[in-house]
C-alpha positions in Angstrom: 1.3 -4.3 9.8 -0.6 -6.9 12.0 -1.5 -5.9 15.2 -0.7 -8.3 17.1 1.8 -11.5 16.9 1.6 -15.5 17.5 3.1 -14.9 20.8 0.5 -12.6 22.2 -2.6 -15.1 20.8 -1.0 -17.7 22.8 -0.3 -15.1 26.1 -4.3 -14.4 25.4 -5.7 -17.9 25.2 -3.3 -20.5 27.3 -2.5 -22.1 24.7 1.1 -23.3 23.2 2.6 -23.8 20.0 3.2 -27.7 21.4 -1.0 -27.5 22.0 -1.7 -26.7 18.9 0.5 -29.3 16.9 -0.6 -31.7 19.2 -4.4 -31.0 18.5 -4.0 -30.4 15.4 -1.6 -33.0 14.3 0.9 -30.6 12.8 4.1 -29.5 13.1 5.3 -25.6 13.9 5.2 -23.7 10.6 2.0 -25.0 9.6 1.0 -23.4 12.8 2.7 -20.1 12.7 0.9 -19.9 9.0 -2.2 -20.9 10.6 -2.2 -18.2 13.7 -1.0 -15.9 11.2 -4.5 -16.0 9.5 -6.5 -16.0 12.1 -4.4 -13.0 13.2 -5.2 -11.4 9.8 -9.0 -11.8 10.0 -8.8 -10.7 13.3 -7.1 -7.8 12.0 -10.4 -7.3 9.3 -13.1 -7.9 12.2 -11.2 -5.0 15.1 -11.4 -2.5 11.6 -14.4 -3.2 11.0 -16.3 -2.6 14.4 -14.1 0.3 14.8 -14.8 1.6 11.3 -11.1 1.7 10.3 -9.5 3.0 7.9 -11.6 6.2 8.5 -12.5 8.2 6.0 -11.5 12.5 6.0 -13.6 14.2 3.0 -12.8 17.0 1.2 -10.1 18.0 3.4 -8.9 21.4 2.5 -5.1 22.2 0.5 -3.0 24.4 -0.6 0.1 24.2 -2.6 1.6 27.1 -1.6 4.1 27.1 -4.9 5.5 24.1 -4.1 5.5 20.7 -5.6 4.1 18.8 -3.0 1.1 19.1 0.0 1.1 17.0 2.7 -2.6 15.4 3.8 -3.6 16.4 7.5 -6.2 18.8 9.2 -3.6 21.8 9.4 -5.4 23.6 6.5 -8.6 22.5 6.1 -11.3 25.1 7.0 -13.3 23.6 9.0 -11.2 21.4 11.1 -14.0 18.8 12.2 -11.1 16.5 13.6 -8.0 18.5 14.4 -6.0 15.9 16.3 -5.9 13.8 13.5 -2.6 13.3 12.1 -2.7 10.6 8.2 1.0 11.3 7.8 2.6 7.5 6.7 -0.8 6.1 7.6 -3.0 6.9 4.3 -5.1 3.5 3.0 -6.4 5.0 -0.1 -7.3 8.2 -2.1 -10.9 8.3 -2.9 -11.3 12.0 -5.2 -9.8 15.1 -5.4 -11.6 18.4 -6.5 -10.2 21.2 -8.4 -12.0 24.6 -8.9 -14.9 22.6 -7.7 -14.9 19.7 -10.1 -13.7 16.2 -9.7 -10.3 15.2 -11.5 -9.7 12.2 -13.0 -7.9 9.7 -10.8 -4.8 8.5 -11.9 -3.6 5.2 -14.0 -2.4 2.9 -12.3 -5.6 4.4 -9.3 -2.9 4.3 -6.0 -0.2 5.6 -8.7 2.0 2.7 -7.4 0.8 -0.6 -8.9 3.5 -0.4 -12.4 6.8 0.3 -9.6 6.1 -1.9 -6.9 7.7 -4.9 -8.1 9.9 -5.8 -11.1 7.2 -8.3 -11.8 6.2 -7.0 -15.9 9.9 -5.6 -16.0 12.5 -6.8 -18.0 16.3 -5.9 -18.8 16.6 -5.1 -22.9 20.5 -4.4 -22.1 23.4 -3.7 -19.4 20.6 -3.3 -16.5 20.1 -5.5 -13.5 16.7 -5.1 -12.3 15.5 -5.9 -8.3 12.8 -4.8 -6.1 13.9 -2.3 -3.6 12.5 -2.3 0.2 15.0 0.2 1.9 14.9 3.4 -0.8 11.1 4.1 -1.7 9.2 6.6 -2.2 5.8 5.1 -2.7 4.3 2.1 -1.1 6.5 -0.7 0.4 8.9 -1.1 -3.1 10.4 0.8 -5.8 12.6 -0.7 -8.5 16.1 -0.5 -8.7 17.9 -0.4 -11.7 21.9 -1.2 -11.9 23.0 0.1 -15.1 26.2 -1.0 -16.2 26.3 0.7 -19.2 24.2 2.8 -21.6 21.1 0.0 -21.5 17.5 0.2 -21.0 14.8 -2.1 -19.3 11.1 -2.3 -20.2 7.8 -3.3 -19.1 7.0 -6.2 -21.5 3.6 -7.1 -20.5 1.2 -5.8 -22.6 -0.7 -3.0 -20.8 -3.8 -2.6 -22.9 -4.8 0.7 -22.0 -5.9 3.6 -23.2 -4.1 6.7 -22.1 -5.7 9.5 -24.1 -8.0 10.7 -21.0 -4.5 11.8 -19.3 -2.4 14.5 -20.0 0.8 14.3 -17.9 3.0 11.7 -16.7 4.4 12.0 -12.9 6.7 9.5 -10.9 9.8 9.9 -8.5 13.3 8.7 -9.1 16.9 8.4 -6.9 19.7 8.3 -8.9 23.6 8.3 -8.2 25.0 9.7 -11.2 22.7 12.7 -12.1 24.6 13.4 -15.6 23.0 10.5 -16.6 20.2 11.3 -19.5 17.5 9.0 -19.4 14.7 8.7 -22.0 11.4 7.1 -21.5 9.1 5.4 -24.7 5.2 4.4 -24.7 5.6 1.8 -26.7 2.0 1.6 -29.0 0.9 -1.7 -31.3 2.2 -2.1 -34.5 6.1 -0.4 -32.9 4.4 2.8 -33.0 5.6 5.0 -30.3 6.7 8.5 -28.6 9.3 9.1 -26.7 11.2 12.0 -24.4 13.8 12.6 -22.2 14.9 13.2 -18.7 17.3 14.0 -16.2 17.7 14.5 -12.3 19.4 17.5 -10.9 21.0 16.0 -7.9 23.0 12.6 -7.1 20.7 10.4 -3.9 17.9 12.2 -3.3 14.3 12.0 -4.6 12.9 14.0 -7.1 9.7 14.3 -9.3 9.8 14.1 -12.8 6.9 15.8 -14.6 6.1 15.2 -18.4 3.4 16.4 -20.4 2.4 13.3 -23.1 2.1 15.6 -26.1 5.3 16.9 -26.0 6.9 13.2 -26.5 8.7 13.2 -29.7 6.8 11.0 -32.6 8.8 7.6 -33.0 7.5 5.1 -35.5 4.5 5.7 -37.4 1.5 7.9 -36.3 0.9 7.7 -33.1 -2.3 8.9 -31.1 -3.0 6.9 -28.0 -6.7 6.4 -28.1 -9.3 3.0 -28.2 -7.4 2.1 -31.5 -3.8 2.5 -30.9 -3.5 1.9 -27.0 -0.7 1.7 -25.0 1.4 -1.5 -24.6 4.8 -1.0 -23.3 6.8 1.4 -21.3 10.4 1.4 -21.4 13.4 3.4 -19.8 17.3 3.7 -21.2 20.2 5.2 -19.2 22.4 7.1 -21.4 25.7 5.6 -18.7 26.3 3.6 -15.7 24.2 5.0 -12.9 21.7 3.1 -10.7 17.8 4.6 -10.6 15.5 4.0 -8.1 12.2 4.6 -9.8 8.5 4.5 -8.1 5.4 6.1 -7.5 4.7 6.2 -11.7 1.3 6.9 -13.1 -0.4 8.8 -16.3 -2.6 11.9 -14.6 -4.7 14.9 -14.8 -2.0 17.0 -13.3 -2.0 15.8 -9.5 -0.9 12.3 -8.3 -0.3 10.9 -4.8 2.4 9.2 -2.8 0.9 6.8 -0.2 1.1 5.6 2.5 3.3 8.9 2.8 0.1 11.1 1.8 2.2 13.5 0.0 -0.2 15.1 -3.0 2.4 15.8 -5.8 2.2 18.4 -8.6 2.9 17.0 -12.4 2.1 19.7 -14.6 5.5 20.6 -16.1 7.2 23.7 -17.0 4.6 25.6 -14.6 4.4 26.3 -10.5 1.1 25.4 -8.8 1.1 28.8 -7.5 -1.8 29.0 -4.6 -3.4 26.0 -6.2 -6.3 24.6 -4.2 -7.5 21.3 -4.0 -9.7 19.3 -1.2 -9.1 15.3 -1.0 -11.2 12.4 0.0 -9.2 10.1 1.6 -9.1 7.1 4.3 -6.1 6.3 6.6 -5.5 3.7 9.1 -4.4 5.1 12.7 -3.0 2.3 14.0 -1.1 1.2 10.5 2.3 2.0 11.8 1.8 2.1 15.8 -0.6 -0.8 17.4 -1.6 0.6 21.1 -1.3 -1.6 23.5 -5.2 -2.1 24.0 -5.9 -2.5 20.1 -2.8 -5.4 19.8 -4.7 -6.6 22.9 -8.5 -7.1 21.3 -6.9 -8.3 17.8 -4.8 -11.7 20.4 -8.2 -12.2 21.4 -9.9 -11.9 18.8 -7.4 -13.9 16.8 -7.2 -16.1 20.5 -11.0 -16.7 19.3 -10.5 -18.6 16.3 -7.8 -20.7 17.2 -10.2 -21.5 20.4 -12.7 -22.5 17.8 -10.5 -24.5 15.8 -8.9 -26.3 19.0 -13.0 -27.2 20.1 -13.6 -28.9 16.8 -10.1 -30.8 17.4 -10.9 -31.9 20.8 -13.9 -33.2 19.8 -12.7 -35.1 17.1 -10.6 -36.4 19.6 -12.6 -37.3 21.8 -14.7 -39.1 18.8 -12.1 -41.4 17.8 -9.3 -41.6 20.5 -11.6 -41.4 23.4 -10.3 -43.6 26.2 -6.3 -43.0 24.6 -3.4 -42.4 27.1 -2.8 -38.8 26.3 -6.4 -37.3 25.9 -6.2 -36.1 29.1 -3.3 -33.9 28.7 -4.8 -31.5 26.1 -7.7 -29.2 27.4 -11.0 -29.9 27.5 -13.5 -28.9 25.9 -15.3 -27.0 28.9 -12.6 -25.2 29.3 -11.8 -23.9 25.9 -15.6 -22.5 25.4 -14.8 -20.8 28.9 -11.7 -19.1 27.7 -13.6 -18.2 24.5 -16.5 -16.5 26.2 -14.3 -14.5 28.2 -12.4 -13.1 25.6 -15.4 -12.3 23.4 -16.3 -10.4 26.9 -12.8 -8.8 27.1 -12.4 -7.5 23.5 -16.2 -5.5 23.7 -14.8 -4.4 26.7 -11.2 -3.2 25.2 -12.9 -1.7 22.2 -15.5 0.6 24.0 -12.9 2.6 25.1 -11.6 3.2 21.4 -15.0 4.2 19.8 -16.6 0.5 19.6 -19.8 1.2 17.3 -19.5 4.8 17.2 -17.9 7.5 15.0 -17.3 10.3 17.1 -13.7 10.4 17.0 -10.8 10.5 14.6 -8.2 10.3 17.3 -5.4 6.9 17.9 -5.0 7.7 21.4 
């Protein structure tokens, strides 16, 4: 989410769209792209003198015998930052600890990257494959997969990887038909692979499914996924017309994540976390889903800043070759722009002292 918009850079700086193309010598989508980027490093400079996302270490969880922890300061022992709240706003995962050692991260790392998209995917029969932005679980996207019969899609692209550092395999899935049986197969080289099934226990509403690797029925030849026989394809088959809604997939050492949610999910199957305990390292972005005012403020001048910077080196191109034309005088001059962009470099150190500027005292989006 940008935090701030085209209309706000040009509310900041005085300028126009009609300025701009006429500057420039453009029209007004090359513009809109243009103000865009300069909106986006904007963006990347306010995060960086704020020193966003900002990281929360070793925070403090319990599962509690359920399947899923949320991230936040509720539990956490020592409560550094206790008006801190990550819920929808998480950036990233960094480590979590178990019993005092480090687990394994995930494959894919965010455990999103193989269900974001369709793009790898493929129908094999009777499925219509799309990416879905209204029902997700995990990141902006799942997939959504229209079977019209008993069919199956798969992910063709060869993965190349070596799976035998993980144990279990966790993801979420929506279905509409739960009597639907659906089997999944790691697809090895040479057509060796292993294979198991699943189901979901209710119709529109997300679950977890959580499968241990070793107890996936042998398929062709001997399969052991390690350096020599690594894994290649994935693929999934309905056993009847249904439509899934799959995301949030990845191979792990028993725990796995749902961002920007920040939901830690248990995979270990056949077996309750009990009181399991667990601290994360993690960064979120307070302002990912909720700009205030004075933060959407600093990135239009900021962003105000660049386009100023780019106008300057059109006006004096300008003013190089056309100088003495009948229209020069009705774009700004180039006094005036280097006035404007002083006073917003002024105007942003002044907006982000108030928020933390160069310090790290505080956790809190307020």
């Amino acid at each position: 989410m940008a935090y701030s918009s085209e209309s706000q850079v040009y509310e900041a700086t005085g300028m126009s769209t009609s300025i701009v193309q006429k500057l420039g010598n453009t029209d007004a989508n090359t513009v809109t792209t243009q103000m865009n980027n300069y909106i986006a490093q904007a963006d990347q400079r306010i995060k960086r003198l704020l020193g966003i996302p900002y990281t929360v270490r070793k925070e403090f969880h319990t599962f509690h015998e359920q399947h899923t922890c949320q991230l936040g300061p509720e539990e956490d022992n020592f409560e550094f930052f206790g008006d801190y709240n990550p819920e929808n706003l998480v950036e990233k995962i960094y480590a979590v600890y178990i019993s005092g050692g480090r687990m394994k991260l995930p494959y894919p790392k965010n455990c999103d990257d193989l269900t974001q998209s369709t793009s790898g995917w493929a129908n094999v029969a009777n499925v219509t494959l799309s990416n879905e932005a209204t029902i997700v679980k995990c990141g902006t996207a799942s997939i959504k997969a229209i079977f019209s019969a008993a069919g199956s899609f798969k992910y063709t692209s060869h993965l190349e990887k070596n799976i035998e550092a993980w144990d279990y395999i966790g993801f979420w899935i929506y279905v509409t038909d739960s009597t639907a049986i659906f089997t999944i197969t790691l697809e090895g080289e040479d057509g060796y692979s292993t294979s198991t099934t699943f189901t979901a226990t209710a119709n529109n509403s997300w679950q977890i499914v959580r499968l241990h690797i070793e107890d996936f029925t042998k398929g062709t030849g001997f399969v052991e996924w390690d350096y020599d026989n690594k894994l290649q394809h994935i693929a999934i088959a309905s056993s009847k017309a249904t439509t899934l809604y799959f995301d949030n997939f990845c191979f792990n050492d028993g725990i796995f994540w749902t961002a920007p949610v920040g939901l830690m999910c248990w995979s270990v199957p056949d077996t309750d976390p009990s009181d399991m305990e667990v601290m994360v390292t993690y960064s979120f972005d307070p302002f990912k889903s909720t700009v205030p005012v004075d933060i959407a403020q600093a990135s239009a001048k900021m962003a105000g800043i660049l386009l100023l910077e780019y106008l300057i080196g059109c006006r004096q191109r300008i003013t190089a070759f056309a100088q003495g034309s009948t229209d020069i005088d009705n774009t700004p001059d180039r006094e005036t722009l280097e006035f404007t962009k002083a006073r917003l470099e002024r105007e942003i150190v002044e907006i982000l002292a108030g928020t933390g500027f160069k310090t790290y005292s505080g956790m809190s989006s307020e």
